[in-house]
N, C-alpha and C positions, 0 to 999 in steps of 0.2 A: 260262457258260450259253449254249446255242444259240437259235439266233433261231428264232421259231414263225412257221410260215410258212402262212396262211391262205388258203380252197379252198372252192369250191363242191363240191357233191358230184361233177357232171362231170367237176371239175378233179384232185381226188384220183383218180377211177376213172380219167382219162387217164395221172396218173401210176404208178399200178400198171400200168396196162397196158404201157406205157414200161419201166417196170423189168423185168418180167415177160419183156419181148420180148426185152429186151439178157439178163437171165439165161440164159434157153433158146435162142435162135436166134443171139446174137450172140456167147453162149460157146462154140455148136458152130463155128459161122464159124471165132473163132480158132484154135481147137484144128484145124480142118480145115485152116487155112493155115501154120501150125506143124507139124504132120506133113509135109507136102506139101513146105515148105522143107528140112526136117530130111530129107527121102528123095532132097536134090538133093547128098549130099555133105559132104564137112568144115566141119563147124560154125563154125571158127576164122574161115575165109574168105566166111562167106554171108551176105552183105548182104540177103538176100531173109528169111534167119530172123531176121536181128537186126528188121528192119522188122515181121516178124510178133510177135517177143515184144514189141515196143516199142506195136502196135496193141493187144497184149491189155493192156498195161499202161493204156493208155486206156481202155479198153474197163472195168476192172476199177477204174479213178479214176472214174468215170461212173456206175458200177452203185453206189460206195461213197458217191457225192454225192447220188444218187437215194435211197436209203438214209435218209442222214441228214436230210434235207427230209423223207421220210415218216413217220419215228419225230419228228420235232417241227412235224408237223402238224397245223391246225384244222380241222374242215370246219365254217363259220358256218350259224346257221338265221336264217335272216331272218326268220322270225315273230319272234323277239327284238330286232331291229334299228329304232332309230327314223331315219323318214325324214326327219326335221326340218332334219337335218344331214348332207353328206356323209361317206360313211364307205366302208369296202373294201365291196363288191360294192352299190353304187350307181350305177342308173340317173341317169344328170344329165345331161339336156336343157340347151344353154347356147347364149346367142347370139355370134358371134363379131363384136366392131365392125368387125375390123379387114377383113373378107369380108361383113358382113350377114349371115350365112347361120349359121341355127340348124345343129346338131350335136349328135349322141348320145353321151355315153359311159357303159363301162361300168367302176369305178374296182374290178383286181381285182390277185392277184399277180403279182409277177415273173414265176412259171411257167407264169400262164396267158394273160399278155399277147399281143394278136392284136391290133394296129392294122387291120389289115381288116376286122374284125368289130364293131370300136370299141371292143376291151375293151384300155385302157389300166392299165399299172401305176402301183402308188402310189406307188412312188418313182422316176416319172417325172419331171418336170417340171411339167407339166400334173396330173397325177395329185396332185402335194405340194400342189399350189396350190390346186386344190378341196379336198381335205378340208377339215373341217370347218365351209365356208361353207355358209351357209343360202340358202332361196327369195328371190330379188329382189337379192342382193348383187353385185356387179362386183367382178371380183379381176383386177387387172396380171400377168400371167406372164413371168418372162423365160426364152424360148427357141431354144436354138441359132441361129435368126436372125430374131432381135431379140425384142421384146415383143408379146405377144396380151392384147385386153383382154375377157373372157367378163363376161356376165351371166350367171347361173343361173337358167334360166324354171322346172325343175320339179327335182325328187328322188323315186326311187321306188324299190323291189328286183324 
């Protein structure tokens, strides 16, 4: 059974676009670099054509992974969502002891994760350790270097 992989509506319409992109523009690439080696001479000896069918084989493992994440995708409504508790695509304001200083996140999938932006996944670290804690709880986290110890001030979508 594949794992269902869950999505805001941006996050899906980015990965269509994604796919979309490498279908039409990154299949013409190949195929353009493939001819283009394949008009330099004997096949046997062209390191420059093996590099190109070896890039569309990438190319063509990438489009097949993109693929399979989109046929076993969620897109959530958060009108359905309670904010009681954290959960995937939750807003969760936390204070950090270990800095004093409040922090946003936002708790979403692997493929839409953007630490710049604050939108952390859920099977990060940090990400595993909120779920499911409520308003006013304090969770220990352990990571990569060392332990973080958050309060949860709010939850919201």
């Amino acid at each position: 059974m594949a794992e269902t992989h869950y999505f805001t509506e941006e996050g899906l319409s980015n990965l269509k676009k994604e796919l979309s992109d490498l279908k039409v523009r990154g299949r013409a690439e190949a195929a353009k670099a493939i001819a283009e080696a394949r008009d330099k001479g004997d096949l046997s000896e062209n390191a420059e054509y093996d590099a190109a069918k070896d890039a569309q084989g990438m190319l063509e493992m990438k489009i097949n992974q993109l693929e399979t994440i989109l046929a076993n995708s969620k897109v959530i409504d958060t009108d359905k969502l309670d904010n009681s508790r954290v959960m995937i695509l939750s807003k969760v304001k936390v204070k950090n002891y270990i800095t004093m200083k409040d922090q946003q996140f936002t708790i979403v999938s692997e493929k839409e994760a953007d630490i710049k932006v604050g939108k952390i996944s859920s099977t990060s670290p940090i990400g595993k350790g909120l779920l499911g804690k409520v308003k006013g709880e304090v969770v220990e986290i352990s990571v990569p270097n060392g332990k973080m110890k958050l309060e949860i001030l709010s939850i919201s979508f």
